[in-house]
py3Dmol code that shows the C-alpha trace and the ligand (Angstrom):
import py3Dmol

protein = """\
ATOM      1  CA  UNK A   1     -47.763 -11.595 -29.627  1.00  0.00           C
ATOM      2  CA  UNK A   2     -44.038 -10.733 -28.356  1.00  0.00           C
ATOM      3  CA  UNK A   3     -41.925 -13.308 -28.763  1.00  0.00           C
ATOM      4  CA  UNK A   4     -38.422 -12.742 -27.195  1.00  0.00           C
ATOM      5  CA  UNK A   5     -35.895 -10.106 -28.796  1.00  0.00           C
ATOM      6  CA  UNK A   6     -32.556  -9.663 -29.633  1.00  0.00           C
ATOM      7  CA  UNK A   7     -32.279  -5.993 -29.114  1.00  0.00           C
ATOM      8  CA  UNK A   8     -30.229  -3.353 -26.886  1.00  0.00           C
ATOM      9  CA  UNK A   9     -32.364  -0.860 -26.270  1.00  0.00           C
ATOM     10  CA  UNK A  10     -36.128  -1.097 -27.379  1.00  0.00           C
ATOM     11  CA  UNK A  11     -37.976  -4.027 -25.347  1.00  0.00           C
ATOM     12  CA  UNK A  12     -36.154  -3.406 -22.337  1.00  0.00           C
ATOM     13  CA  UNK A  13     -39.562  -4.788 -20.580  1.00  0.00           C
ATOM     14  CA  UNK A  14     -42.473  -5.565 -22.512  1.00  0.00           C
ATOM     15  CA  UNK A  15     -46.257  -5.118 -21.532  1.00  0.00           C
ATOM     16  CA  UNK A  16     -49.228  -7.128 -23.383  1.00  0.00           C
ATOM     17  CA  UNK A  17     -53.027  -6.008 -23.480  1.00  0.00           C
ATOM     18  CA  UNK A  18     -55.912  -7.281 -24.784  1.00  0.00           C
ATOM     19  CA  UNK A  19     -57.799  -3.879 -24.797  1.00  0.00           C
ATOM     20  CA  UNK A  20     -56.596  -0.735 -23.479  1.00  0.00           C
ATOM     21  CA  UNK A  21     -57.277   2.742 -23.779  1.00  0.00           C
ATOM     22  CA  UNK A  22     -54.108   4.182 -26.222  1.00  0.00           C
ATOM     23  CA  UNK A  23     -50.666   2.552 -25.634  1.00  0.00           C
ATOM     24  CA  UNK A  24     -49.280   5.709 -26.084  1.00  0.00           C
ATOM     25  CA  UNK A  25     -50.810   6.613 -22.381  1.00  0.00           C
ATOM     26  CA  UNK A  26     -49.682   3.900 -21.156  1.00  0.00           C
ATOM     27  CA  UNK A  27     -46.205   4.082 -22.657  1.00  0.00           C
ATOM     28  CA  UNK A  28     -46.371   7.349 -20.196  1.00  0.00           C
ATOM     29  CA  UNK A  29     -47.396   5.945 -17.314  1.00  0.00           C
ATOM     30  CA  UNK A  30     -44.696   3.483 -17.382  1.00  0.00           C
ATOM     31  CA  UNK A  31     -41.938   4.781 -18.956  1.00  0.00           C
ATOM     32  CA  UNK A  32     -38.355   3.082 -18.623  1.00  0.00           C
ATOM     33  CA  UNK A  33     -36.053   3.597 -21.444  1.00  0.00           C
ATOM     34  CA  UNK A  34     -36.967   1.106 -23.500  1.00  0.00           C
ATOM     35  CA  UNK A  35     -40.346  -0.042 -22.585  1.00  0.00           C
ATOM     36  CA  UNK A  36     -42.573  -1.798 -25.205  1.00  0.00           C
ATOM     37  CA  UNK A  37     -46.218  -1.740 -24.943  1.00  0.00           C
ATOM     38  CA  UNK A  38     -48.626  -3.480 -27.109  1.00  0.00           C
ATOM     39  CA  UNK A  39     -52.572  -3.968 -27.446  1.00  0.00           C
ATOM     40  CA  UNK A  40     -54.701  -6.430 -29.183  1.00  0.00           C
ATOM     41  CA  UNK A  41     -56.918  -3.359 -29.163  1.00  0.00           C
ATOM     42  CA  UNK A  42     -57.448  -0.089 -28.289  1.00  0.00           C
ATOM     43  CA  UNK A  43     -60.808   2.206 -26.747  1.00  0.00           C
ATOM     44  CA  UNK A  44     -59.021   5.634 -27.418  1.00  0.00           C
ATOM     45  CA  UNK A  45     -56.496   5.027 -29.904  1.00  0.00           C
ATOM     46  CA  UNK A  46     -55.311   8.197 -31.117  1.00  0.00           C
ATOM     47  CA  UNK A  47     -53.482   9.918 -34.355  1.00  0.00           C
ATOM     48  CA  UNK A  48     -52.022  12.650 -34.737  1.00  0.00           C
ATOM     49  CA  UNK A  49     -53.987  16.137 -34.698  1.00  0.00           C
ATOM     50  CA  UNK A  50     -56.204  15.124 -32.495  1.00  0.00           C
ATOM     51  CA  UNK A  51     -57.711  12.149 -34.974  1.00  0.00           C
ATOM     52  CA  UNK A  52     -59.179   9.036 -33.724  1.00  0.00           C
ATOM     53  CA  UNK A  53     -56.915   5.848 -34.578  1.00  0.00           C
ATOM     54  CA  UNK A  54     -59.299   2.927 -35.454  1.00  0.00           C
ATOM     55  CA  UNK A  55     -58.010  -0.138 -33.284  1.00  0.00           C
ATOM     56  CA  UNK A  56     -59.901  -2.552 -33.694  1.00  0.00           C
ATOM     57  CA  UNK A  57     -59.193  -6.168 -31.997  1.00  0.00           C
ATOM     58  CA  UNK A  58     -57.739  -9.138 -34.066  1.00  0.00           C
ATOM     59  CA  UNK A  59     -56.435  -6.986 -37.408  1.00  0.00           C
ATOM     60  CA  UNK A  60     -53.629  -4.778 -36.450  1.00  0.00           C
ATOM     61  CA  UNK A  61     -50.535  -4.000 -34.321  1.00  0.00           C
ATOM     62  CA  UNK A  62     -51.141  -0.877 -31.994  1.00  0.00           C
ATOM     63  CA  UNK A  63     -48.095  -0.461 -29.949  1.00  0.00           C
ATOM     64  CA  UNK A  64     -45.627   2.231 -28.220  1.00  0.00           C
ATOM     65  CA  UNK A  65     -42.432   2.561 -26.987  1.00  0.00           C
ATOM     66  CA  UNK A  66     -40.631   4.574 -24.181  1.00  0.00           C
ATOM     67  CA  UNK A  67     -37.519   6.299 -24.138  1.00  0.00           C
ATOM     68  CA  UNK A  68     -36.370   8.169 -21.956  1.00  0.00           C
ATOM     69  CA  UNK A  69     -32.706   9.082 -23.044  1.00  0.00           C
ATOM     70  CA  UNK A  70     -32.274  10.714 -26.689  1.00  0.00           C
ATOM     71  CA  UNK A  71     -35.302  11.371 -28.042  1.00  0.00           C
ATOM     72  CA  UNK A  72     -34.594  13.114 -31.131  1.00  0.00           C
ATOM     73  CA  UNK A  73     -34.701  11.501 -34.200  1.00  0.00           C
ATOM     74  CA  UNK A  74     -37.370   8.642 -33.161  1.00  0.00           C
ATOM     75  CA  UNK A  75     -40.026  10.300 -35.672  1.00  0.00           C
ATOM     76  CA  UNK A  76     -37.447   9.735 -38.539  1.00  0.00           C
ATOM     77  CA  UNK A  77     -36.594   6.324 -36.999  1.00  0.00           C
ATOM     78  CA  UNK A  78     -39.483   4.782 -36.905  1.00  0.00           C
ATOM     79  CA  UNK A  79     -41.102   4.478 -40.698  1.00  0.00           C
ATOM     80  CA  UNK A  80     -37.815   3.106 -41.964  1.00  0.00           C
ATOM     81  CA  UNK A  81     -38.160   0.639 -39.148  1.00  0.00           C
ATOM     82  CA  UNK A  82     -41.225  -0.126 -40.941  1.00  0.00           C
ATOM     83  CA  UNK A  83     -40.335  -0.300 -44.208  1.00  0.00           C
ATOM     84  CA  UNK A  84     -37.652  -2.304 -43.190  1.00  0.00           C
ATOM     85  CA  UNK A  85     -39.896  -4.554 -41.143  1.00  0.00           C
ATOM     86  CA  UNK A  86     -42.240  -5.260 -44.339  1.00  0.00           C
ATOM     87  CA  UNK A  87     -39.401  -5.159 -46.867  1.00  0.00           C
ATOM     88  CA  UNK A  88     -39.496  -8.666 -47.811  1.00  0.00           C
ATOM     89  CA  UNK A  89     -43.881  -8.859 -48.495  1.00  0.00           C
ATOM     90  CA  UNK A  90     -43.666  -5.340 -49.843  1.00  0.00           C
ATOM     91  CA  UNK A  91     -42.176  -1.956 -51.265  1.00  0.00           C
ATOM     92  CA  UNK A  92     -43.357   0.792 -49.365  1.00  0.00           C
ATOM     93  CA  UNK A  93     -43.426   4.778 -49.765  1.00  0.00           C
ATOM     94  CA  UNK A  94     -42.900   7.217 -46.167  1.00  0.00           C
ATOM     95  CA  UNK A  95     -44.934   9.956 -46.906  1.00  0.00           C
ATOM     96  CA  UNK A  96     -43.547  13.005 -45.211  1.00  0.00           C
ATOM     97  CA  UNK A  97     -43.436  13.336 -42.010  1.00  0.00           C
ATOM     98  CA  UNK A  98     -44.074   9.706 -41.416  1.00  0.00           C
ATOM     99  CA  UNK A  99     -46.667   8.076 -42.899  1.00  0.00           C
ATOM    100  CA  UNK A 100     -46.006   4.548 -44.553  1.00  0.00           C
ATOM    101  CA  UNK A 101     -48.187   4.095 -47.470  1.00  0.00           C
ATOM    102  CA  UNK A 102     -48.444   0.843 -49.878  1.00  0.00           C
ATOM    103  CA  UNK A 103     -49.403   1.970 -53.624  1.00  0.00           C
ATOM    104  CA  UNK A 104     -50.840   5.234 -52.094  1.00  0.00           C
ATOM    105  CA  UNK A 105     -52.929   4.389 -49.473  1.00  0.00           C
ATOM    106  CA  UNK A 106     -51.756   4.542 -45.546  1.00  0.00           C
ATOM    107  CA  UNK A 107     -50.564   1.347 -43.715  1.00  0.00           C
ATOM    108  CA  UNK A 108     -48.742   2.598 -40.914  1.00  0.00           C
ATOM    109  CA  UNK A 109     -48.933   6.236 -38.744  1.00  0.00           C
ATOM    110  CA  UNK A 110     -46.736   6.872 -36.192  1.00  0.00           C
ATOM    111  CA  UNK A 111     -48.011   9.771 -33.013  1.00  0.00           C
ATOM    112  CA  UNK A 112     -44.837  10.688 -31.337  1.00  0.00           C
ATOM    113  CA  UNK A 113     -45.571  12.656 -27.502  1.00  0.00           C
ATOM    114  CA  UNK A 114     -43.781  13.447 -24.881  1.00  0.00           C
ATOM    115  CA  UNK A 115     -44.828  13.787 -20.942  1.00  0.00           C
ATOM    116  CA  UNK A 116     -41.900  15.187 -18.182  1.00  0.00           C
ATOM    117  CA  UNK A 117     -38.814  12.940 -19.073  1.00  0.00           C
ATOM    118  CA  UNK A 118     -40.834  10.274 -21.260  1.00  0.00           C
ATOM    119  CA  UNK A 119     -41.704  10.280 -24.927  1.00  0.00           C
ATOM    120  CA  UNK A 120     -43.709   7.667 -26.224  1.00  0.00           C
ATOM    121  CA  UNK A 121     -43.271   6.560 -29.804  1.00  0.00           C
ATOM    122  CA  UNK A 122     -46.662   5.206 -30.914  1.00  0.00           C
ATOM    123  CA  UNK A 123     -47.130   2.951 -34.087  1.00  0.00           C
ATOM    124  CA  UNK A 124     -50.195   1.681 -35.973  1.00  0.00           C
ATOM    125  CA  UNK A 125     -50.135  -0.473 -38.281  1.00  0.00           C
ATOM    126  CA  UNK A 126     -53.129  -2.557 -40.510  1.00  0.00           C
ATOM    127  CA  UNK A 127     -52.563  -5.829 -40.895  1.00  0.00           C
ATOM    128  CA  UNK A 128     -54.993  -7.952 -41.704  1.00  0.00           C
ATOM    129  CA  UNK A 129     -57.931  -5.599 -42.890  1.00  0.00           C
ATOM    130  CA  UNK A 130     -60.305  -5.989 -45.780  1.00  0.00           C
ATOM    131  CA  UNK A 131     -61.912  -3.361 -47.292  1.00  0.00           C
ATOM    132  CA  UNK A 132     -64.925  -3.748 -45.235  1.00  0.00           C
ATOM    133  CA  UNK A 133     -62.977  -3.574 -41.601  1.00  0.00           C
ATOM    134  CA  UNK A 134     -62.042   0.233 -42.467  1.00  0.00           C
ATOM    135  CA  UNK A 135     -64.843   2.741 -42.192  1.00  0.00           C
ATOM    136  CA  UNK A 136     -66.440   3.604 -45.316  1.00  0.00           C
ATOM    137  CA  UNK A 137     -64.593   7.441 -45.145  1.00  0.00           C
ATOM    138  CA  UNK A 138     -61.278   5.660 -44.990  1.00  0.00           C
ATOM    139  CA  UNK A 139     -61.854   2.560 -47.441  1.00  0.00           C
ATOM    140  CA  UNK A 140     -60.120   4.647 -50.121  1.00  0.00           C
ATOM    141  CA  UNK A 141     -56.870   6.048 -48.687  1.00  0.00           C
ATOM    142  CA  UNK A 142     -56.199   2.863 -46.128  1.00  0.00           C
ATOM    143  CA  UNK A 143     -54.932  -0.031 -46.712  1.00  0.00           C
ATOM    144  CA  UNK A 144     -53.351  -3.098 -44.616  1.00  0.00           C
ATOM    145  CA  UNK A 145     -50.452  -5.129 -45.806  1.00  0.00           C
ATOM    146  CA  UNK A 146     -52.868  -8.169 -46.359  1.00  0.00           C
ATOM    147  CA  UNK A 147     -55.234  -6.570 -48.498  1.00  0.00           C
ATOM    148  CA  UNK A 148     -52.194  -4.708 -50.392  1.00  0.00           C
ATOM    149  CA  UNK A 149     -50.343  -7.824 -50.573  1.00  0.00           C
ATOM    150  CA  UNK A 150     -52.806 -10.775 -51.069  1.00  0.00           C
ATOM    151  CA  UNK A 151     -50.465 -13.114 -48.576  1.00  0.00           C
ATOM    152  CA  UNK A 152     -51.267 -13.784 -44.944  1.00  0.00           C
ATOM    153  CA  UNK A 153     -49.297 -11.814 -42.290  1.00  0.00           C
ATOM    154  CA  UNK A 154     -47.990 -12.726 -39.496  1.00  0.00           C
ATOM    155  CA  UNK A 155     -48.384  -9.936 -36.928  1.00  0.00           C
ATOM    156  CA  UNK A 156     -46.065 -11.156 -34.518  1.00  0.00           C
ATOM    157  CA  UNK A 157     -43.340 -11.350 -36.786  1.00  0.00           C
ATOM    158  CA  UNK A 158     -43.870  -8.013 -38.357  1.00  0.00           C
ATOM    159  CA  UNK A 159     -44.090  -6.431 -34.532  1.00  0.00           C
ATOM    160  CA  UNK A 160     -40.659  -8.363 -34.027  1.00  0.00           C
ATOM    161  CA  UNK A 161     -38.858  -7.226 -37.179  1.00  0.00           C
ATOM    162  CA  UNK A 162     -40.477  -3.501 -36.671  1.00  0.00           C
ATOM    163  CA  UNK A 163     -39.162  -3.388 -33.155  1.00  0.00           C
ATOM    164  CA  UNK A 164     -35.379  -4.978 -34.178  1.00  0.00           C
ATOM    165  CA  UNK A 165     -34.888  -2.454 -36.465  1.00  0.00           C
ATOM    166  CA  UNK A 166     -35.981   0.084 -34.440  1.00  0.00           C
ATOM    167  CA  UNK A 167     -33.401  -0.836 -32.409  1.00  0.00           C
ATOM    168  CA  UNK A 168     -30.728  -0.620 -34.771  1.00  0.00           C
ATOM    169  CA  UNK A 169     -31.686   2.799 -35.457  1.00  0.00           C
ATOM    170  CA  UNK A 170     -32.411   4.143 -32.392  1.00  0.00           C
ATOM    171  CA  UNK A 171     -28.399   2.780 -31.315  1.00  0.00           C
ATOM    172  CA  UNK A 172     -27.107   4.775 -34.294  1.00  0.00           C
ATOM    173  CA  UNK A 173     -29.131   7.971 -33.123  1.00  0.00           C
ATOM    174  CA  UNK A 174     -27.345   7.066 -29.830  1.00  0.00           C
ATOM    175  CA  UNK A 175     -23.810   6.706 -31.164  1.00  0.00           C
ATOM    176  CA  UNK A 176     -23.683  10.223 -32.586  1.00  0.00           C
ATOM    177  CA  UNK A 177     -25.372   9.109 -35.709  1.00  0.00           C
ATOM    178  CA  UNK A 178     -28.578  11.104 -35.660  1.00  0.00           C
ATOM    179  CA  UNK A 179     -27.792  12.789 -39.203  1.00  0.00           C
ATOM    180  CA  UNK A 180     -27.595   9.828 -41.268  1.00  0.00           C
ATOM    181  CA  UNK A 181     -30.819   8.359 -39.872  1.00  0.00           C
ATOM    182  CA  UNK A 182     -32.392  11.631 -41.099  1.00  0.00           C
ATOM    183  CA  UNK A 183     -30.712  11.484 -44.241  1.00  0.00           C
ATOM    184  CA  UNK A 184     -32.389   7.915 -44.924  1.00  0.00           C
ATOM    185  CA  UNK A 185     -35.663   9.365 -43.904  1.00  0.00           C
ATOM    186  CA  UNK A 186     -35.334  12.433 -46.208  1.00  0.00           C
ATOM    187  CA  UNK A 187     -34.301  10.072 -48.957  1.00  0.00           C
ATOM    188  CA  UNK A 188     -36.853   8.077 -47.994  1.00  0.00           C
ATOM    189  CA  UNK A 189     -39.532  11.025 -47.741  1.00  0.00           C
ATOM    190  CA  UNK A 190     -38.484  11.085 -52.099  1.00  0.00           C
ATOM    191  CA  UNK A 191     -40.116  14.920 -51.162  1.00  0.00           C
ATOM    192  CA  UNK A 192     -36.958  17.037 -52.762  1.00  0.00           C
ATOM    193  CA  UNK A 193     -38.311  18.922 -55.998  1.00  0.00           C
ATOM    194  CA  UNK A 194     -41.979  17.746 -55.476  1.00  0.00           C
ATOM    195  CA  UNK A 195     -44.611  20.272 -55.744  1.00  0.00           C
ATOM    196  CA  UNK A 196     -46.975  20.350 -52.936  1.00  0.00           C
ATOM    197  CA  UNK A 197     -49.973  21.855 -50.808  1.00  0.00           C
ATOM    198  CA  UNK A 198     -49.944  22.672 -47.291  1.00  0.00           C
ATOM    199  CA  UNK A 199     -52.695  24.816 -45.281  1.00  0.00           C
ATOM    200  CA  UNK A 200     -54.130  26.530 -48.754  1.00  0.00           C
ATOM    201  CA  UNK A 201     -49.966  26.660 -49.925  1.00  0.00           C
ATOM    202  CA  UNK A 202     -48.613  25.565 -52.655  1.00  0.00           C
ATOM    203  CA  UNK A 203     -44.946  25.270 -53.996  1.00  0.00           C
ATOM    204  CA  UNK A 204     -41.815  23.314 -54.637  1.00  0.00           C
ATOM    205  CA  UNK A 205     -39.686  21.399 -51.786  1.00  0.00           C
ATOM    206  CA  UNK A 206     -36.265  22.807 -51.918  1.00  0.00           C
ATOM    207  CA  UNK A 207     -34.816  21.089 -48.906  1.00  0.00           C
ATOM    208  CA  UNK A 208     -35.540  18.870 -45.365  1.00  0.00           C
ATOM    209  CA  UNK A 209     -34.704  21.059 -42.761  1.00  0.00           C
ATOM    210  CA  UNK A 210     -32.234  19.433 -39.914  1.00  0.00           C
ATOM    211  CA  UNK A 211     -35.578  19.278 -37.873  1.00  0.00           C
ATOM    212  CA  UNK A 212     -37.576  17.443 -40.866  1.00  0.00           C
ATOM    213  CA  UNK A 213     -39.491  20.608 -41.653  1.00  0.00           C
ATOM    214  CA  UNK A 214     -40.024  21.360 -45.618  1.00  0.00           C
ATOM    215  CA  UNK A 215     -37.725  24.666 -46.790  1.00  0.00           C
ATOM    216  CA  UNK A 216     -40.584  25.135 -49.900  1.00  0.00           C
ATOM    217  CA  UNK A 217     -39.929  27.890 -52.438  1.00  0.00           C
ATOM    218  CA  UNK A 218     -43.957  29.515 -53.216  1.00  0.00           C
ATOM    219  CA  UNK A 219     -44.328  32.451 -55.280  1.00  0.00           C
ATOM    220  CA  UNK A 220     -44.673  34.336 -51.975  1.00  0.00           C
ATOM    221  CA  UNK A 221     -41.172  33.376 -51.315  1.00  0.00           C
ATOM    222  CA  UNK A 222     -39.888  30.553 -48.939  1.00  0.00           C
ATOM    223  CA  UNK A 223     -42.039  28.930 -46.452  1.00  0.00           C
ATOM    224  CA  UNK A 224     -40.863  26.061 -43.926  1.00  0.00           C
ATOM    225  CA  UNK A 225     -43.443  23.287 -42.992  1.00  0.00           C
ATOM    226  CA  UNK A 226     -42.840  21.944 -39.773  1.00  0.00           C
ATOM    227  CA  UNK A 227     -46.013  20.038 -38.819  1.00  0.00           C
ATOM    228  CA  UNK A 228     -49.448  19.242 -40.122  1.00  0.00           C
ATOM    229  CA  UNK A 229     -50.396  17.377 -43.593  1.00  0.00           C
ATOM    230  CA  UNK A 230     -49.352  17.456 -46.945  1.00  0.00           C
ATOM    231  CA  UNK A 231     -50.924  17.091 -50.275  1.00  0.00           C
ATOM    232  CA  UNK A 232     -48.486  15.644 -52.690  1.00  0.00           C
ATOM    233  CA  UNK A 233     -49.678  17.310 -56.337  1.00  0.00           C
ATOM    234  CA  UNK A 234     -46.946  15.371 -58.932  1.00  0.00           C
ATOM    235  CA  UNK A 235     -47.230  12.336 -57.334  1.00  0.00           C
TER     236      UNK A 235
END
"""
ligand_1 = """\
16
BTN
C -51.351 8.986 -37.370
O -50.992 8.613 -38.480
O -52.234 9.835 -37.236
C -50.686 8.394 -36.157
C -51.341 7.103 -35.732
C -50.678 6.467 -34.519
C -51.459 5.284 -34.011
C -50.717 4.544 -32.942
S -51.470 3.007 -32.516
C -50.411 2.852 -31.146
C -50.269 4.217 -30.519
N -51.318 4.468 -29.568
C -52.142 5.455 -29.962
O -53.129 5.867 -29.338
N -51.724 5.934 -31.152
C -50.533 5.265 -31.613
"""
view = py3Dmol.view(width=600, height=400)
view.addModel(protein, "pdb")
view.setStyle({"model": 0}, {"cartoon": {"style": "trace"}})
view.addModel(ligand_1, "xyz")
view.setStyle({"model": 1}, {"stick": {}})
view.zoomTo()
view.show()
C-alpha cells in the first residue's frame, strides 16, 4: 500500500500491517522522526475523546506518523494535507479543529498524542465505504470519498499524496514557517464570524487563537475554545 516517496521528512521508515491494534500505539512504540505506520485494519482504533475509530479491513487508510522534532503545528498540518491529497476527486471543508468533511459529512479525523519525546499524528480516512459499511448511528454524518464522489479510489495513491504534502508542510513548520501553516488552516477552518455551540455555549467566532483555540464573543462575554466539538449553527 506504500509505494516509495519523495519526501524529506515524513516516511523516514515505513511499517505495513494487516491488522493491528491503533497505529497511533504503535507510532509510539517506534518512534523515529519521521516514521510512517499504516494498517489494513485496526482492533482498537481510536478518535479523539476517547471514541472508538471504526477500522475496518479493505475500505480505508488508518495510518500515523512520528515525529519527534517540532511538533507544533502537525494538528493544523495535517487536514490541509488532506484536502490537498483529495483536491483533484473533490472539494473539501476542515471543520474546526480538524475534521475533513465532504458536503457535510466526515471523511477524515485526525487524533494527535504525544508519549515522552514522541507524538504520533494519527489519520483516518474512508475510502471506499457505502452506506451500509458505516454503522447505522454514523450512516448520516460519514461519508467516504467513494460514496461522496461516485469514482473509484485508489487508496494507495491518496496515502501517497496525503503523506507528500504532509511533508511539505511539516518542512515549512520546520523552516520557521509555523504561522502561515496556521493561517491556511484558519482560512481553511472558514470559522471567522460563524455563530456556533460549544458545551451548552453559544456565540460568534471573533478570532483563531495562535494555539487554534476559538476567541468567541457570547452574551456572557468572551470565551476561548480550545478543545472538544463544535456545532456549526449558520452553516
Ligand atoms: C477523530 O476524528 O476522532 C480522530 C480519528 C483518528 C483515527 C486515526 S486512524 C489512524 C490512527 N490510529 C488510531 O487509533 N486513530 C488514528
Amino acid at each position: 500500500m506504500l509505494s516509495p516517496l519523495n519526501t524529506e521528512i515524513v516516511g523516514s521508515r515505513s511499517f505495513v500491517y494487516e491488522s493491528i491494534g491503533s497505529t497511533n500505539d504503535r507510532a509510539l512504540e517506534v518512534g523515529g522522526d519521521g516514521s510512517v505506520i499504516v494498517a489494513d485494519r485496526q482492533t482498537a482504533g481510536r478518535g479523539r475523546r476517547g471514541r472508538t475509530w471504526h477500522s475496518v479491513s479493505g475500505l480505508g487508510l488508518w495510518f500515523s506518523i512520528a515525529f519527534e522534532h517540532d511538533t507544533n503545528g502537525l494538528a493544523f498540518a495535517a487536514p490541509l494535507a488532506v484536502r490537498d491529497a483529495v483536491r483533484d476527486i473533490c472539494e473539501v471543508r476542515v471543520k474546526w479543529p480538524n475534521d475533513v468533511l465532504i458536503e457535510g459529512r466526515k471523511f477524515c479525523g485526525v487524533l494527535v498524542e504525544r508519549r515522552g519525546n514522541v507524538t504520533a499524528l494519527g489519520i483516518g480516512i474512508n475510502v471506499k465505504h457505502g452506506t451500509e459499511d458505516f454503522p447505522p448511528e454514523l450512516r448520516d454524518q460519514a461519508t467516504s470519498l467513494e460514496r461522496a464522489t461516485g469514482q473509484t479510489v485508489d487508496r494507495g495513491d491518496v496515502l501517497r499524496r496525503v503523506l507528500t504534502a504532509l511533508d511539505e508542510r511539516v518542512i515549512v513548520i520546520r523552516s520557521g514557517g509555523i504561522e502561515s501553516v496556521r493561517e491556511a488552516w484558519a482560512e481553511a477552518c472558514a470559522i471567522r464570524g460563524r455563530t456556533i455551540r460549544s458545551d451548552g455555549k453559544e456565540g460568534t467566532v471573533r478570532q483563531v487563537d495562535h494555539d487554534g483555540g476559538l476567541l468567541v464573543n457570547t452574551v456572557g462575554g468572551e470565551i476561548k475554545i480550545l478543545f472538544g466539538e463544535i456545532v456549526e449553527l449558520d452553516v
